[in-house]
N, C-alpha and C positions, 0 to 999 in steps of 0.2 A: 343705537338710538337711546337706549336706555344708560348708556356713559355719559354721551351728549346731554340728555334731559337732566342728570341728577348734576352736572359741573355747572347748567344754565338755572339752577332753581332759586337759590340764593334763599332757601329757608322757606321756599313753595312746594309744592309737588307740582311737577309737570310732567303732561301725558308724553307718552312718547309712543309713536306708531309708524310702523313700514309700510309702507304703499308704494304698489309696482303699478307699472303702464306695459302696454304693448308695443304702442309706439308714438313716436315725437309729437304726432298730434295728441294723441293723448293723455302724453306728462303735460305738454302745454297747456289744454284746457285746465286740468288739474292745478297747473299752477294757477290761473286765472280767476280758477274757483277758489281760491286760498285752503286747499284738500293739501297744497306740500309747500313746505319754505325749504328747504333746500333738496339738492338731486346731487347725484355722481353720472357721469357719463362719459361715451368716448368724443373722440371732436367732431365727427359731422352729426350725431343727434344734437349733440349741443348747442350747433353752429341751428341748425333746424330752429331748435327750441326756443332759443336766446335772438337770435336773427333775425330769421325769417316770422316767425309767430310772437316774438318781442314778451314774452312770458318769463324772462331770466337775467340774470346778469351773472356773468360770472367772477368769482373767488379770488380760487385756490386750484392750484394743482397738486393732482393727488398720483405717486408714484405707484402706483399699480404694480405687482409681478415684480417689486425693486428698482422699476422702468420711469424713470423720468420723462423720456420722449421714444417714440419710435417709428416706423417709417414702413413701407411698401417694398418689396421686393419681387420685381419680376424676372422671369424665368424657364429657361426651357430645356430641354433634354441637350447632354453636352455631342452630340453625334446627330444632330436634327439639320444643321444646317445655315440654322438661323443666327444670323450675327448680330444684326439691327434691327431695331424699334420696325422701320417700315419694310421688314420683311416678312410684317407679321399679315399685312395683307393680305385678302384671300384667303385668310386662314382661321385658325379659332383660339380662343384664350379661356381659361377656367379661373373662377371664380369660387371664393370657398360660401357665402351668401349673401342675399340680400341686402343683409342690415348690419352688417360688417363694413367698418370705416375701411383695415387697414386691407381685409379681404375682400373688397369689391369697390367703395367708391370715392377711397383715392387711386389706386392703379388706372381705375378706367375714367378717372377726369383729367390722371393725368397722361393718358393717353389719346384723349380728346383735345388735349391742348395741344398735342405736337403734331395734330391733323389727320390722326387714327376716325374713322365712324366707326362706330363701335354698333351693333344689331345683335337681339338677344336670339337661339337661337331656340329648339326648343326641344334637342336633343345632342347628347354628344355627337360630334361631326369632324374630325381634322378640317376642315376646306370651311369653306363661306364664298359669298360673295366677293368676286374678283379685288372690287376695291374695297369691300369692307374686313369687318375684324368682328367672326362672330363670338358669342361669350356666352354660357350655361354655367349653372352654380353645380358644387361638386356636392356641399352640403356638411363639409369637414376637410379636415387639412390632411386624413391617410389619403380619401379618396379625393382629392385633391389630386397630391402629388403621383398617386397612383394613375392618375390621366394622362396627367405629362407623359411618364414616364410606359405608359404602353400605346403611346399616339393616337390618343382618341381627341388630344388638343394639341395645339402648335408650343403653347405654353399656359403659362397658371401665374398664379400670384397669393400674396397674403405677406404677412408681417415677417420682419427682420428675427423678432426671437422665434417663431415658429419655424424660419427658415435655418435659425440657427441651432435647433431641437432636432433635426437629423441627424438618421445617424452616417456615421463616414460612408456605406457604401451607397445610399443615396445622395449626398452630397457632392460625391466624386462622379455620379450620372446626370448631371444636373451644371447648368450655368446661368448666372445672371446677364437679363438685358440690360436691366436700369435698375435704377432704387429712386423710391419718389422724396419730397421734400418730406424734412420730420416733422412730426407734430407731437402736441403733449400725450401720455401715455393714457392719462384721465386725466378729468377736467369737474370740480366743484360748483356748483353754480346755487345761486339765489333765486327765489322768487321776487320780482322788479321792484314792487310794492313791501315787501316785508321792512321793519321796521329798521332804522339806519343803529340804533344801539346793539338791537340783537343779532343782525350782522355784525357787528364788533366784537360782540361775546361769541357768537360761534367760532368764526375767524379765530380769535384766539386759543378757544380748546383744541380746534381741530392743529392750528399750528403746534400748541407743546405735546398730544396726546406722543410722541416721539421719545417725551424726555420722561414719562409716565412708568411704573411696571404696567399697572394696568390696562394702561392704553396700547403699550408697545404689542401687547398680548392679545388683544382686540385688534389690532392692525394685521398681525400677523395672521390670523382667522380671516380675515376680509381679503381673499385675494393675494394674498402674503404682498398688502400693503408695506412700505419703508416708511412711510410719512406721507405729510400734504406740506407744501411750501408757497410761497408767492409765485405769483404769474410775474414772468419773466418781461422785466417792460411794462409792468402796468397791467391794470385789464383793456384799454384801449386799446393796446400794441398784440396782446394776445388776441381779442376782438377781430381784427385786421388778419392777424394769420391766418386766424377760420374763414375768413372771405377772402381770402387769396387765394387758400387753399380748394372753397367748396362750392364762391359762388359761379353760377353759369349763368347768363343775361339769355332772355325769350329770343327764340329763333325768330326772323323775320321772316 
């Protein structure tokens, strides 16, 4: 912030100051309050934020971990049995938490869309409901995989590079059901309201802080950022993939 501030001053001093939220409803209001001009986040807070509570627009995307985009991968023990998606029935899936996109709410939208019900449950349990698909959080990715893999769940889920941070002899205990649609790694966004020049001048620092020593240095601290680049398609077309990807129309 204090990069950001001193490349936006132009011969002022400007404050610069970090404000966290708990959650989407709460960066929203804050953006509404003009308390934040800009946020980082993954795609379904954002999709929240920007969307549904209309408090943001978004950017820039920002390559997080080196990661441009990433995805969902679900999963079960490779001697379980389980072949297909709807064999998961009657049975139970683990989730790594609540407010994890790629660990809980795209796996389970997008197994909502291929006619999975999904019931939380409110302990580990292999079984569920005949025709349902129960799900408890694990609360981390060892104890996670550690589910699977001593059958306390039919299967688990979480991101493609987590999945890819195993080591061989779990990996070699373990198989993929599916992998969901990808989506951006992070996600840049604006407050709706802030002013159209100084979104100019941000967009622009944050795009060269890449070609910077200092910046590259400060990227690399944050998450071992690579960069922030355009939204692919526009912000419209980016826009549209978070609502492909997140929204769910009210049950009848």
């Amino acid at each position: 912030m204090r990069y950001v501030a001193r490349k936006l001053s132009s011969g002022r001093e400007i404050e610069s100051k970090v404000v966290t939220a708990a959650t989407p409803v709460e960066f929203a209001n804050l953006l509404k309050q003009r308390k934040i001009d800009f946020y980082m986040e993954s795609a379904y807070p954002t999709y929240v934020i920007n969307s549904v509570h209309g408090a943001g627009k978004l950017l820039l995307r920002r390559w997080k971990s080196g990661m441009a985009e990433y995805y969902s991968v679900i999963f079960t023990r490779r001697n379980s049995g389980i072949k297909h998606l709807g064999d998961l029935k009657g049975k139970s899936i683990v989730f790594e938490d609540p407010g994890s996109s790629s660990g809980y709410l795209m796996p389970k939208l997008f197994l909502q869309r291929r006619g999975l019900k999904l019931t939380e449950n409110v302990r580990f349990d292999p079984n569920s409901a005949a025709t349902d698909v129960g799900y408890i959080f694990a609360g981390s990715q060892d104890r996670l995989v550690e589910t699977v893999l001593t059958q306390q769940a039919a299967a688990g889920a979480f991101s493609n590079d987590d999945f890819s941070a195993l080591d061989d002899k779990k990996k070699s205990e373990v198989a993929q059901l599916a992998q969901t649609d990808r989506l951006p790694r992070h996600l840049v966004s604006v407050r709706s309201d802030l002013a159209p020049a100084l979104v100019a001048n941000l967009e622009k620092i944050l795009l060269s802080m890449d070609d910077d020593v200092e910046g590259r240095k400060i990227l690399q601290k944050t998450d071992g950022t690579t960069k922030f680049d355009m939204l692919p398609g526009g912000e419209a077309a980016m826009r549209r993939r978070l609502l492909e990807s997140f929204y769910s129309p009210p049950a009848k």
